[in-house]
Structures are given as structure tokens and as C-alpha cells.
N, C-alpha and C positions, 0 to 999 in steps of 0.2 A: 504494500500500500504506500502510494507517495506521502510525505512528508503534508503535504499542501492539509491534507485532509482536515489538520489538526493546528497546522502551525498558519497558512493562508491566514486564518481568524484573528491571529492577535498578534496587533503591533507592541513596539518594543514601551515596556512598562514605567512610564519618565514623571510620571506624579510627583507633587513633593510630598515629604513627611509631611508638612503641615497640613496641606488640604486635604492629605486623608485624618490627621488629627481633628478636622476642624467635624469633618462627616463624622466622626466615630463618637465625638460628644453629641452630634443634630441624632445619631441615633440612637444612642443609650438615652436620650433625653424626651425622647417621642412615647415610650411605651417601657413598663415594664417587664413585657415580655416579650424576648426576645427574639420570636421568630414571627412577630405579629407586625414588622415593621421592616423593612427590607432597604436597601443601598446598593448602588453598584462599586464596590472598592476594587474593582481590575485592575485600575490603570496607579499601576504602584509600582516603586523601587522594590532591590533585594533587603536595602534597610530598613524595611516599615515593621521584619519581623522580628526585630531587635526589640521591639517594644509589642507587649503582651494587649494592649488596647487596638494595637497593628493589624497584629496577627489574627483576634478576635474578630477584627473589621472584617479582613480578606474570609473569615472561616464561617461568618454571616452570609457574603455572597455566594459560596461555597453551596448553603441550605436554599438559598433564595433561585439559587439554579435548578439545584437537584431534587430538592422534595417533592414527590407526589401531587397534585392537584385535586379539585373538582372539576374537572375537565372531558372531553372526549377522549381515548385514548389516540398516540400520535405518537412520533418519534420518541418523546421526550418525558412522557408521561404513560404507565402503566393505564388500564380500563381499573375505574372505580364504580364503576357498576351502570353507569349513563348504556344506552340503544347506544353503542357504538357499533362497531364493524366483529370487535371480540364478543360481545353479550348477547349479538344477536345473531354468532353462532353458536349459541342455546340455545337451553330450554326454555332460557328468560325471557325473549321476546319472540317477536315473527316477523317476517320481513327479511329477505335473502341478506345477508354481508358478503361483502365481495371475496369472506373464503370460504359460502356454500352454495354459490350461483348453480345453480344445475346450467345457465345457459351461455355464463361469460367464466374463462377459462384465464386466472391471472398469466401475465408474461413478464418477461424482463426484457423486452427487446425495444419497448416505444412508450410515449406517453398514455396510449391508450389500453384499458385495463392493466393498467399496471400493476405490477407488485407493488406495496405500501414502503417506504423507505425508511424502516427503523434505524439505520445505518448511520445516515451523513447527515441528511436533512438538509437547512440553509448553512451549507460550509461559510458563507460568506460574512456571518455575524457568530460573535463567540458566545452570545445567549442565546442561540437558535442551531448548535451542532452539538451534537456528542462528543466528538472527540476536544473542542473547544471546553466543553466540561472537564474532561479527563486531562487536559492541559493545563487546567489551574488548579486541579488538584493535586495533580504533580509539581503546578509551580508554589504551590501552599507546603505541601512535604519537604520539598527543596529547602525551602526559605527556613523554618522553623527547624529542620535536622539543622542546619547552619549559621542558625540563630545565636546568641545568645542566651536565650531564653532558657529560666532554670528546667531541669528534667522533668520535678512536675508539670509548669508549663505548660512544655513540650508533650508529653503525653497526655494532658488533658487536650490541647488542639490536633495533634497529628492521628489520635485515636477516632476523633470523629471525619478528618478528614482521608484515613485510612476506609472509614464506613462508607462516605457519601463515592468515594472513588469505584468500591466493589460493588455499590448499588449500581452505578451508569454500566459496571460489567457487565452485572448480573441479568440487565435487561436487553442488553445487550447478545449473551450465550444464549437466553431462552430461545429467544429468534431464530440463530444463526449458529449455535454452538462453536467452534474456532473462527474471533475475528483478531484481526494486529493487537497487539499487545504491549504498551507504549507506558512504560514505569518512570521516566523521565523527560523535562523539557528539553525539546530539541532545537537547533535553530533551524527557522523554515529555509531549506535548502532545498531547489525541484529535484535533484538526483538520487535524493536519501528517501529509502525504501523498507518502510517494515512489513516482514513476511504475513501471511494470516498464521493462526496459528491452530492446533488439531483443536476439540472442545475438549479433549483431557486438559490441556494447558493453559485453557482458559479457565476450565474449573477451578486446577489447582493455585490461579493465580488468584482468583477471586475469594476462594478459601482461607490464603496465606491471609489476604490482606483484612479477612474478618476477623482472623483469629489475632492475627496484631491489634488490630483494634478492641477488642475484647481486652486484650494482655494491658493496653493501653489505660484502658478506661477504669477497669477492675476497682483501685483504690479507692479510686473519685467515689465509683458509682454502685458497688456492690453492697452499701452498704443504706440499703434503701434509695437508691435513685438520687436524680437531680433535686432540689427543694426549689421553693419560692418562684422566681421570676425563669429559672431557668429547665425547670421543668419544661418537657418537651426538644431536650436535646439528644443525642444519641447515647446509649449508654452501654455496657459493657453487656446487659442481657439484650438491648435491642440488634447487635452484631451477632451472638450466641443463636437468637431466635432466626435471623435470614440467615444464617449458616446452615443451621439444620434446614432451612427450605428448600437453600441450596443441596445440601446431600441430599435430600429426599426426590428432588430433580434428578440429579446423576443417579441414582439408585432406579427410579422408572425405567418405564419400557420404551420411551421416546431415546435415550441412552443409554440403555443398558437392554441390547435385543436380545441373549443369552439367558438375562436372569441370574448374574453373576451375584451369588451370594453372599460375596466381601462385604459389597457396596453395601446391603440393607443392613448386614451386621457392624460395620463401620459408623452407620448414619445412626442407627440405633442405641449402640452405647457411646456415642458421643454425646448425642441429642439427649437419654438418659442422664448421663455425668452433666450435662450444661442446664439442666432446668434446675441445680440447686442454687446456681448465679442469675438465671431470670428472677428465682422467684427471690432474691435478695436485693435485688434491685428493685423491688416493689412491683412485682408484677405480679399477677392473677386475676382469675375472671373475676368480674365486677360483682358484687351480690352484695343486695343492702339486710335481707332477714325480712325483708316483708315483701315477698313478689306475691305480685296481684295476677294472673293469667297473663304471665310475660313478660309483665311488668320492667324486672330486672333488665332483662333482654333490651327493654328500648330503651332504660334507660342510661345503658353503659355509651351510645352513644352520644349521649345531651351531658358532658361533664368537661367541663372548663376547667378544671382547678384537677389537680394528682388525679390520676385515673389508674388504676390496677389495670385494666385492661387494653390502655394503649400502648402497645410494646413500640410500633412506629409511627410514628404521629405527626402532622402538620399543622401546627394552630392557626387561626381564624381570627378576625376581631369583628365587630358590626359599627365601626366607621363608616355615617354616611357619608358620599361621593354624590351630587347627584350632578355637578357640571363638569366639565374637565379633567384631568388626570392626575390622585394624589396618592403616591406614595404608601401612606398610609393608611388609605383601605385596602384592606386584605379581606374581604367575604368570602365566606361559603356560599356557593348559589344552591347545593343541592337543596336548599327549603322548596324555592321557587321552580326548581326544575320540577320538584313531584306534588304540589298540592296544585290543586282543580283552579284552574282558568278562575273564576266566580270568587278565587279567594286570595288571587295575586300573583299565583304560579301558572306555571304551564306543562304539567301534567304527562306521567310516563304511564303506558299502557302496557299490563304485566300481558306477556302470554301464557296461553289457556294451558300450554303442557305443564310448565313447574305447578299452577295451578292443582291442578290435579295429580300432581305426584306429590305434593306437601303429606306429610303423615299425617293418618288420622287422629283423633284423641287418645287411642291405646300406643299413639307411637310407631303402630305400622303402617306398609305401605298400601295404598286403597288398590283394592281387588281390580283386576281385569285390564289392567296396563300392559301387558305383556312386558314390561320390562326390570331388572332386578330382581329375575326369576329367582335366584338363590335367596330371599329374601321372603320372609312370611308377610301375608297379608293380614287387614283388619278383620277385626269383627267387626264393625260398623261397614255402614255401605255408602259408599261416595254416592251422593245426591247431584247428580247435572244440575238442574234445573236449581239448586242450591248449597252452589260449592261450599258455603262458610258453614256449615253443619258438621260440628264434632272430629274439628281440627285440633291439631298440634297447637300448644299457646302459640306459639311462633307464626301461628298460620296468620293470626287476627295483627302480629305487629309487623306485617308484610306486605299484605295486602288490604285495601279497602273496597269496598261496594256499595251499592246502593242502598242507604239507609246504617252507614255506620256513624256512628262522631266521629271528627275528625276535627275539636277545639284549632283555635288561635287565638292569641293575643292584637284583635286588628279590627277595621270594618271596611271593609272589600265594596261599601254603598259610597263608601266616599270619594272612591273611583268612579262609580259604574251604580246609578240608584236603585237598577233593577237585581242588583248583587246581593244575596242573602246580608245584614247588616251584621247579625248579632256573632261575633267569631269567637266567644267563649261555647256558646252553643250551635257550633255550625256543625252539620249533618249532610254528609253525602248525599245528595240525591242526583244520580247521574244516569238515573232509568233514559227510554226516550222516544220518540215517538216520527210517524213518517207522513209527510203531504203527500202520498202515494200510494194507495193500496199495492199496486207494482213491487214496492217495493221491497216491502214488507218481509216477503221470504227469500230476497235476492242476497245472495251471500257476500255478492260484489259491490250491492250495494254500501254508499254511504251519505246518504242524502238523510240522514236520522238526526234530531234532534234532542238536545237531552235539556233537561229541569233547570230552574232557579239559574236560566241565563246563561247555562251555559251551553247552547243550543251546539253550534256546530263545533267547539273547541271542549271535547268532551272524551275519554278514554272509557271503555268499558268495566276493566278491570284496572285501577290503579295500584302504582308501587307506591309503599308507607314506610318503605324499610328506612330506620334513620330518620325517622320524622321529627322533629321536636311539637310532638304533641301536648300542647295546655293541659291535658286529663292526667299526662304523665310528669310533664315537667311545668313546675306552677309557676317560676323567672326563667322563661324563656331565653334562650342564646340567643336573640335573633332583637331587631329595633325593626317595629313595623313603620311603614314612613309610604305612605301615599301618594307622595309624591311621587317617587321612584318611579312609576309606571308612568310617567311622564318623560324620562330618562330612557327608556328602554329597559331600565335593570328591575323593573319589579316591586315589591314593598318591603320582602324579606330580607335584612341585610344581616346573615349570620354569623356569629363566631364558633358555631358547630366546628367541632376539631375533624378531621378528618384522617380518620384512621386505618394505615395502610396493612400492617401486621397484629393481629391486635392478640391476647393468649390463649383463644379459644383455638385459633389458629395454631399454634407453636402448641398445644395438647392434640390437635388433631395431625397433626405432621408427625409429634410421636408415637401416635397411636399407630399410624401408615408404617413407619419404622420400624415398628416391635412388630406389627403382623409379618411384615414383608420380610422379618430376620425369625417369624415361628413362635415371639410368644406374644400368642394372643391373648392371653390371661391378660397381662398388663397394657393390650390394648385397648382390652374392654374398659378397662378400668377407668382410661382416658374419656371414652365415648361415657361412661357413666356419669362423668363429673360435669362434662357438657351438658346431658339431657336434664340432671338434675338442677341445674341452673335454668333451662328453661322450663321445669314448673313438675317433670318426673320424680318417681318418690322408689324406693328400694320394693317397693309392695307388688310390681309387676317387673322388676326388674330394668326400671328406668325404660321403659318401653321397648327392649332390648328382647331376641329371641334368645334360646338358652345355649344353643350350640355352636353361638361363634368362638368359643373357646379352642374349640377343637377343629372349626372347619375352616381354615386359611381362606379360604376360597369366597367363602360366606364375612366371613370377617372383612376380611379389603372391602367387601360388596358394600356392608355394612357402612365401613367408615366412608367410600366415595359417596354413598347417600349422604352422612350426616352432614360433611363438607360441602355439600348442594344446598341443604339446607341451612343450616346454621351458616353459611358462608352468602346465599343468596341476596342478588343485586349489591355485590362488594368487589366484583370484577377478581375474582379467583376461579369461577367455573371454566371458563374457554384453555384456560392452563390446566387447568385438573384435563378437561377431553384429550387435548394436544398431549400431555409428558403419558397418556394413559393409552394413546390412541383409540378411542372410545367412538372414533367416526367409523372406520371399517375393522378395528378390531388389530392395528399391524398387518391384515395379510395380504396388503398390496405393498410395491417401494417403486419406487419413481424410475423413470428411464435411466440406464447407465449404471445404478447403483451396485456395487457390490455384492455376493454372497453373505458380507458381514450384516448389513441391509434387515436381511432377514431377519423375522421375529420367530427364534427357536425359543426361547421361553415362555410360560404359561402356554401351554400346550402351540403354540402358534396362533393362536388368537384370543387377544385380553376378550373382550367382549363375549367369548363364548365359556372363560374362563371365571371371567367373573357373575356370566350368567345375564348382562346387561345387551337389551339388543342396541345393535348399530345404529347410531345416528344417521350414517348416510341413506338413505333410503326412505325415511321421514319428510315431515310436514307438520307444521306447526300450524293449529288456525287461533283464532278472538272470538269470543262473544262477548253481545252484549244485551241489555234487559231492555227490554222494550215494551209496553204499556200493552194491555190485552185487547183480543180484538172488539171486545163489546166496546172497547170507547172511541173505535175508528181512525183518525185520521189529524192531523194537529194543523199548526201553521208554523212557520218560519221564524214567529216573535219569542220574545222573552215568555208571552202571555197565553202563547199559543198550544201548550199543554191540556189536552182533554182532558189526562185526569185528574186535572186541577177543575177544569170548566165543568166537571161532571160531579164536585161537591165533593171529591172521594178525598177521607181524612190519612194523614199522613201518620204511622204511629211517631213514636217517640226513639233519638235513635237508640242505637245499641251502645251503652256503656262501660266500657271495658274495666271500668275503675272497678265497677259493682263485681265481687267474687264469684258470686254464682252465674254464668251469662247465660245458661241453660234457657231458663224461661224465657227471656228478652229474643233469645235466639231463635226458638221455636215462634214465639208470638211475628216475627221478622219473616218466619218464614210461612206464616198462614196469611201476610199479607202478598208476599210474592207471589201466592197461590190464586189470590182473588184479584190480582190487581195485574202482573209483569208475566210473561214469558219469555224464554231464553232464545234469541237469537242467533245462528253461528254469523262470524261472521268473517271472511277472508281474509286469514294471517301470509301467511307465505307466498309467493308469486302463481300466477299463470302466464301460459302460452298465450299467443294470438287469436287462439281456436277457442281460449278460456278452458282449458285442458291444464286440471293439477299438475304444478311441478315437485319436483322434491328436492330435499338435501341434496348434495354431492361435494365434498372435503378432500380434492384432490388428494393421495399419498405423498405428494414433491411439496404441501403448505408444512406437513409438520418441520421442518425445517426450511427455513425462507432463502430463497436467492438475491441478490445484490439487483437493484434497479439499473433501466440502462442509465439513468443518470450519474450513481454510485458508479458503474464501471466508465462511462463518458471522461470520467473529471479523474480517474485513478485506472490506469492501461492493464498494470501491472497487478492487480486484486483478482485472484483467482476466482468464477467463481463456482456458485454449488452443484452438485451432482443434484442432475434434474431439472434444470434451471438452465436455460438459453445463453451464454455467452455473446454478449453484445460486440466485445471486441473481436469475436474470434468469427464472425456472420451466423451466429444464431448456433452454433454448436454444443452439442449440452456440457455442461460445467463439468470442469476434472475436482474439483477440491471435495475430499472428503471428508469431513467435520469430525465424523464419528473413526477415522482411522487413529492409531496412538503412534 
């Protein structure tokens, strides 16, 4: 790989001390927490890291790069659970992503369908490339190793920026497994060429540089974490926790086609030995002693202040902004991204398949799915026509429907007069109704209308996950401000944290660990700690069947569900398919590939192994509730609801606070009965003919190719097997990732 890639981006660093002195006090002076408030300090000498206010500066820019977003996913930023292109190769929504097109076929050879460029991105700005990341935190290491600065110091800066360095790797190897590998500033020279390198070597570079970090941080932070204003840094269990993600990556079958059982035994008693330093650094699942039907569950996301459960974390502030460009707003948008049009957001529409695979109230999975066959069914029976009936608690803080609460601290009439006013009491109603009898049973169609205003900007099933619900959380993270929506940006200005690893996570990766290395006693044990957090009790065995002790097979199955669910709209699902190959199971491999290629472990096919059918060959659709035929037909207005103009009483909605939701729930659903029926309605693509299409996850996505732009700007960058060579006229890629 040329030089340019990394070095192109950044001119020579000529700032004085002083005017980065002058920014280091504008930012220590803006906010007391430190990652709520951002600067650009690049542009600096080798002497700024003489000084500990310096070094801190440049190790702010460092986090203001590299953290996580609420964003779509992109080069630069992992999927945090938004309809991206990764969520909605799921079960989470509907709607092809350009890596399940049955009809467009990604390439590396032009701008059109392209491959997605996790790679280079805009080489031309050093806040807009990756390797421009990994350049200044190689030029952060540099400076502080030859610092003066004392050894603690030293080890409290170079430990996080040893983290933020293997993070840009790490998402990096998932993609592409062996890219260049650049531990040092180089001077931008066109001639100077770093090789790719295999993904063993990228692993183990990205391994070394967490376990330095760990080693780094250990004193500072093992001894209950950061405190006060610095809370939310990296700490010595939050490197221990993406380390184990990482081995539990190399351990899969996405790299590891054999099944070599080092790997899981390796990942296993490492990730074992390393939870006694998470959990010292104040980490564990969130539990307050009074969960209300999940309660705990939502509320480990709405906490501002120490959190047990954010192992890796971005803070937020609700700084309103509403003209111009400051600094110092940092929001969360996901508020605004998932509540309902009518109450200031703009509203995500769940798909009907997780839907219907959420666990029932005994914790199993609902009957007749065909899939996760090694997996016991409920004794309850999934209700179509009334999905929210004797669900998992988890079911109710995920999703919403017609007729749930769904409080806020706002009045959405003050925008828009015809907007429900009262937002401590505002209630779902997102039924709806069609100017068309045509229409009616058209699956295609979408000419529907839904309630209380929110006619055509309206989701069937909405996502809840992460909500800061009023019912749950009573001082809201969020400043509702009405104006906003005059701005474009909405009402909700959150300082929801945003949590990228959090411990539920780092318990389910060792649960995967300890199956995957055969003991699954202490797997289960992991899945128990989880379920009992969200509301399971030892009395049925935390919803748990009784044989995954013993049945390896059954076990894995077990933990990829609980990981679906407890991880659901958190952008971890489309990694779990991909490292598991859960689209056709491994038993395809891409043109050119090797023998090595082949998936000889679990029997040749995960998917038949773990008992899960193939994703490829599916179809996701939507429903939504639509007003019964006795009330016919609507209008187009706010007003124009029949079953409003037909006298027909609304109940009261469903209160999740109240313990017992039994009753409320049942009564919710004898009005469904007299009032809505279920409409399907067309998730995933057709043909021209209107002819279903289905999935299709090409074998050559699980490991991505280089764009011809990425090969355009760099001659000499080999690229993947399977993947079109741009410099070579279209030849398929010699580089094998997976060779050692």
C-alpha cells in the first residue's frame, strides 16, 4: 500500500505551544466532562507532549475521531442499530441492503454498485480516513514514548491511545481481515510501500496493542474505574472486554474454517482470567433490585452518571444548537430517530421477522418458525393478529404498537396543533386507515393512513429499544425544545450515552467461548445471569431448556438467540451472521478461493449445525393494523379517521410501570379484536412482474474487496480473492487474508 494513503492527509504539524495551551484551557473550561466537548488539536509540534495538558489535548482528538456515533454505519463508524445497509441484512428490518440484493450483484470494478469503502474513504482530509486516524495515533505514541512525561503519565495517555489505535484495526480486520499494518509515523514519501498483511497478523497486532493497553491502564483503573468528570474514558476492562470480542472473532467460523480448537480454548481462558479486571473496574450488568417487567433492561441505557454496564461508551450532552455550528453540542439523535412523527421524531419501522422470533413469556422460542430447530418451543402460542401477547419482558422495551404508552417530557401541539398535546400521557396510536377500498388488501400498497396526525409519516411496528421513556426514566437525558423542528434537528436534544460494548455483551462472548472450548456448564451460567436480569427467576430455569449442558450444538444455538435478543437494534446482529456464516451456512466460497476456503468444521455447514435455517433464501415482510372493515374508508386529514368519526372509544394505554400487565394486555387485545385487523404489508423487494424476491449474501461479502477507488489511488494493494482487481482489468484478487 503507498504511503499516500495515510500520510497524503497530514501536513507537517507547526502549531505553537501556546495556541494549543490556549484551546486546552477553552476546553477543560466548556464542560466537565470530558468527552462531551471536542477540539481539533492536530496541528501541533513534537513538544506539546512535554506537557501533560498537551498530551491530554492531542488524546481528546484522538476520542473525538475514533468513538462510535449515533450515526449510519460508514467507513468510520461501526452500525449502532439505525436501517443501515448492516441491520437491514437482518432480521431487524426489511428492505434489501446492498449485501442481500437478490438483483444487484456488488463489484469492485466502477462506481456503480459498488463495494462500500470501509478502507480509505476521503484520503484527502485526516478527519474523514482511517489511516489518517491511525497516523495520529501513532503520532500520539511517538510523542508521549519521547516525552518527558512521568511513566504514570505516560501510561495513563498511551494506554488509551494504544485502545483507540486497535479499535480503527479492529474494524478494520472484520471487513477485510489482512490490511497494511503501519505502527509508526512515516514521512509521506510516493515510493514507500507497506505490504497488506495475512488477518493472522493483523489479529495479533491488534491483540498486542489491547493487551498493552490493559497493562497500561490497570493501576489507574482497576480499581473501580474512572471517577467524577472522567468517567467514560477507556479503561483497563474496557481493552480486556474488545479483546475477548476480538478472540471470539478469530475463534468463528468466518476465520477459523477447520474448527481449530486452540482458538476457542485460548479465547476462553483468557476471557475467563480477564472478567476479574472488568468486573474491578466497575463493571456489571446494570440492576437497581426493583425491575418492573424490564424495567432494569431500559433503564441501563438512560444513565448519565457511572454506569456498570457501559464497558465502551461515548457521552452525549443536550446542548441546544438550533442556528449555526457549535462545538459544543454533542447530541444523541437516536431519541428523535425512533419516537413517532406526532411527537418530534421520525420513527424506525421494526421488521415483522425479529418480531416474531422474540421469546415468549416462558422464555422460549414461539412455535412454527422453522428456525433454531435445536431449540425448544413455547407453550404459549404466538398470536398474529396480536404479536404483544405473553412476550419476553424485553419484548415490550423493544418494540411499540398501537395502543402502548410511550410518555415524554414535551408537547409535540406546539409544533403541529393537531399533535397529541399531553406527552407525559402520550399513547401510540399508529392503527390506520385507507381512501381506497383497492386498497385495503394490497400488500404493495401504501397509501394508508395512520391516527392522531400522523397520517402518512407513520411505521407499523416501531423500535423502542433505548428509549428514554418518562414511565421509566422520570429527569429525562434529553431538553425538549420546539423549536428544533424548525432547524431540521427535531425537539429531542439528548445526552443518552451511547453504548458501544456494554457487559451483557462481554458475558455473552464468554458464554460463546466456554461453549465453543466444551464447557457449557459455565456457559449456561453466563446466559442465566443475563435472562435473570431481564425479569427470569431460577423457578423454570431462567427460561432456559435443560440440556444445553450437554448438547454443544444446542448451546451455541442457545447463546446466538440470546445475543439476537438481548443485543437487538444495537448493530451486533449482521457480525454475529457474517463471523457465523448464518446466510448459507459456509458451504459456498467465492471464485479462486483456496481449499483452505472450505468450511470442514461443524460438520460443513454452521447453519445445519447449529440447526438455524439459512438466511439466504428468505424474505422479510411489515404489517400493519389497520381499522376494521365495518368503519370503511377515511380521508387524507388529520381528522379523517373513521374510527374516531364512528364514536369508537379509545381504551387507556398499556402501562408498563403497573406489575401485573396481564389484564391491560388482554383488555388491548379485545379491543384489537372489535376495532383493527392485521394487514401484511410488503417488506423486502419485488420484481417488475411484482414477483417475491428473496435474500441472496453472496459467499465473496463475508470478506470484503478493496473499491476501485481504494485500488485507483494505491496500484500496488493486492486485492481479495473473489473480488475483481481493478488494476489488473477485472481479474479476480490473488490476496488471501485467511493464508498464515
Amino acid at each position: 500500500m503507498e504511503k499516500k494513503i495515510y500520510n497524503k492527509v497530514v501536513s507537517a504539524r507547526t502549531t505553537s505551544l501556546l495556541l494549543l495551551s490556549i484551546l486546552v484551557l477553552s476546553f477543560t473550561s466548556c464542560s466537565d466532562e470530558f468527552l462531551q466537548d471536542k477540539k481539533n488539536y492536530g496541528q501541533v509540534g513534537a513538544e506539546i507532549y512535554n506537557y501533560y495538558e498537551g498530551a491530554q489535548g492531542r488524546l481528546y482528538d484522538l476520542y473525538s475521531m475514533c468513538l462510535p456515533t449515533v450515526a449510519n454505519m460508514d467507513w468510520r463508524y461501526p452500525s449502532i442499530g439505525l436501517n443501515d445497509d448492516a441491520a437491514k441484512s437482518t432480521e431487524e428490518y426489511t428492505g434489501f441492503s446492498s449485501f442481500v440484493n437478490p438483483e444487484i450483484e456488488l463489484s469492485s470494478m466502477g462506481s456503480t454498485n459498488s463495494v462500500p469503502d470501509f478502507f480509505m474513504a476521503n484520503s484527502g482530509n485526516i478527519q474523514e480516513a482511517v489511516y489518517g486516524h491511525i497516523r495520529d495515533c501513532n503520532d500520539l505514541i511517538r510523542g508521549v514514548s519521547e516525552s518527558d512525561l512521568t511513566q504514570e503519565q505516560k501510561d495513563e495517555v498511551l494506554g488509551q491511545a494504544y485502545f483507540l489505535r486497535a479499535w480503527v484495526y479492529y474494524n478494520l480486520f472484520k471487513w477485510y481481515g489482512g490490511v497494511p499494518l503501519v505502527d509508526e509515523v512515516q514521512n509521506p514519501t510516493e515510493d514507500a510501500i507497506t505490504p497488506r498483511s495475512s488477518a493472522k497478523a493483523t489479529y495479533e497486532f491488534i491483540l498486542n496493542d489491547l493487551k498493552r493497553s490493559a497493562d497500561m491502564l490497570r493501576a489507574q483503573t482497576a480499581n473501580g474505574g474512572w471517577n467524577g468528570s472522567n468517567w467514560g474514558r477507556i479503561t483497563s476492562g474496557t481493552a480486556l472486554a474488545l479483546k475477548g470480542r476480538l478472540m471470539l472473532l478469530w475463534a468463528s467460523p468466518l476465520f477459523n474454517r477447520s474448527n481449530d480448537q486452540s482458538r476457542w480454548t485460548n479465547a476462553y481462558n483468557e476471557m475467563k482470567a480477564d472478567l476479574s479486571t472488568i468486573n474491578a473496574c466497575g463493571y456489571g450488568l446494570y440492576q437497581t433490585g426493583s425491575n418492573v417487567n424490564g424495567s432494569d433492561f431500559a433503564k441501563q441505557f438512560l444513565q448519565s452518571t457511572k454506569n456498570p454496564e457501559a464497558v465502551f461508551v461515548t457521552l452525549y450532552n443536550k446542548t441546544i444548537i438550533l442556528t449555526g455550528i457549535d462545538d459544543a453540542a454533542k447530541n444523541n439523535p437516536w431519541e428523535r430517530y425512533i419516537r413517532p412523527d406526532n411527537t418530534g421524531g421520525n420513527g424506525l419501522g421494526a421488521g415483522l421477522m425479529l418480531v416474531q422470533m422474540f421469546p415468549m413469556a416462558d422464555g422460549k422460542l414461539p412455535a412454527g418458525l422453522g428456525t433454531y430447530t435445536k431449540l425448544e418451543t413455547s407453550s404459549y402460542t404466538y398470536e398474529s393478529e396480536y404479536p404483544f401477547m405473553n412476550r419476553d419482558p424485553r419484548f415490550y422495551r423493544t418494540f411499540a404498537f398501537p395502543g402502548f404508552r410511550w410518555a415524554y417530557n414535551g408537547n409535540a401541539a406546539e409544533h403541529d396543533a393537531h399533535n397529541p398535546s399531553d406527552g407525559r400521557n402520550y399513547v401510540l396510536w399508529n392503527y390506520v386507515w385507507y381512501t381506497d377500498l383497492n386498497d385495503q388488501g394490497n400488500p404493495e400498497s401504501g397509501n394508508s393512513y395512520a391516527a392522531d396526525n400522523l397520517l402518512g409519516s407513520k411505521q407499523g411496528i416501531y423500535v423502542r429499544k433505548r428509549s428514554d421513556d418518562l414511565d421509566v426514566n422520570s429527569s429525562p437525558l434529553y431538553e425538549y425544545n420546539s423549536m428544533g423542528w424548525k432547524s431540521g434537528a427535531g425537539p429531542f436534544y439528548s445526552a443518552a450515552p451511547l453504548i458501544e460494548l456494554r457487559y451483557a455483551e462481554v458475558l455473552l462472548n464468554l458464554a460463546e467461548a466456554a461453549c465453543g472450548a466444551n464447557d457449557m456448564s459455565y456457559a449456561v451460567e453466563q446466559l442465566q445471569k443475563i435472562r435473570a436480569r431481564a425479569g427470569y427467576t431460577a423457578e423454570n430455569n431462567y427460561g432456559l431448556q435443560s440440556n444445553l449442558s450437554g448438547d454443544q450444538a444446542a448451546c451455541m444455538s442457545a447463546i446466538l438467540y440470546e445475543r439476537q435478543i438481548e443485543l437487538a437494534y444495537e448493530g451486533k446482529r449482521f457480525d454475529d451472521m457474517r463471523r457465523w456464516m448464518l446466510y448459507d451456512g459456509g458451504t459456498q466460497v467465492p471464485t479462486g478461493a483456496p481449499s483452505t476456503w472450505t468450511l470442514t468444521g461443524w460438520g460443513g455447514n454452521t447453519c445445519s449445525w447449529l440447526g438455524f435455517k439459512p438466511f439466504n433464501g428468505q424474505r422479510r415482510e411489515s404489517i400493519e393494523f389497520r381499522v376494521a372493515d365495518k368503519y370503511g374508508v377515511g380521508t387524507t386529514q388529520w381528522d379523517g379517521d373513521p374510527l374516531l368519526k364512528a364514536g369508537t372509544e379509545r381504551p387507556a394505554g398499556v402501562n408498563f410501570s403497573v406489575g401485573d400487565m396481564n389484564e391491560q394486555l388482554e383488555a388491548l387485545k379485545a379491543w384489537y379484536q372489535d376495532n383493527l385487523v392485521v394487514k401484511e404489508r410488503k417488506g423486502d423487494g419485488r420484481d417488475s412482474q411484482h414477483n417475491d424476491l428473496y435474500i441472496n449474501f453472496r459467499p465473496k461479502y463475508y470478506l470484503l474487496g478493496f473499491s476501485s477507488g481504494v485500488q485507483n489511488q494505491n496500484k500496488s494493494l493486492p486485492q481479495t480473492i473473489g473480488w475483481e482487481d481493478y488494476n489488473n482489468g477485472g481479474a479476480n484478487g490473488t490476496f488471501d487474508p485467511l493464508a498464515e
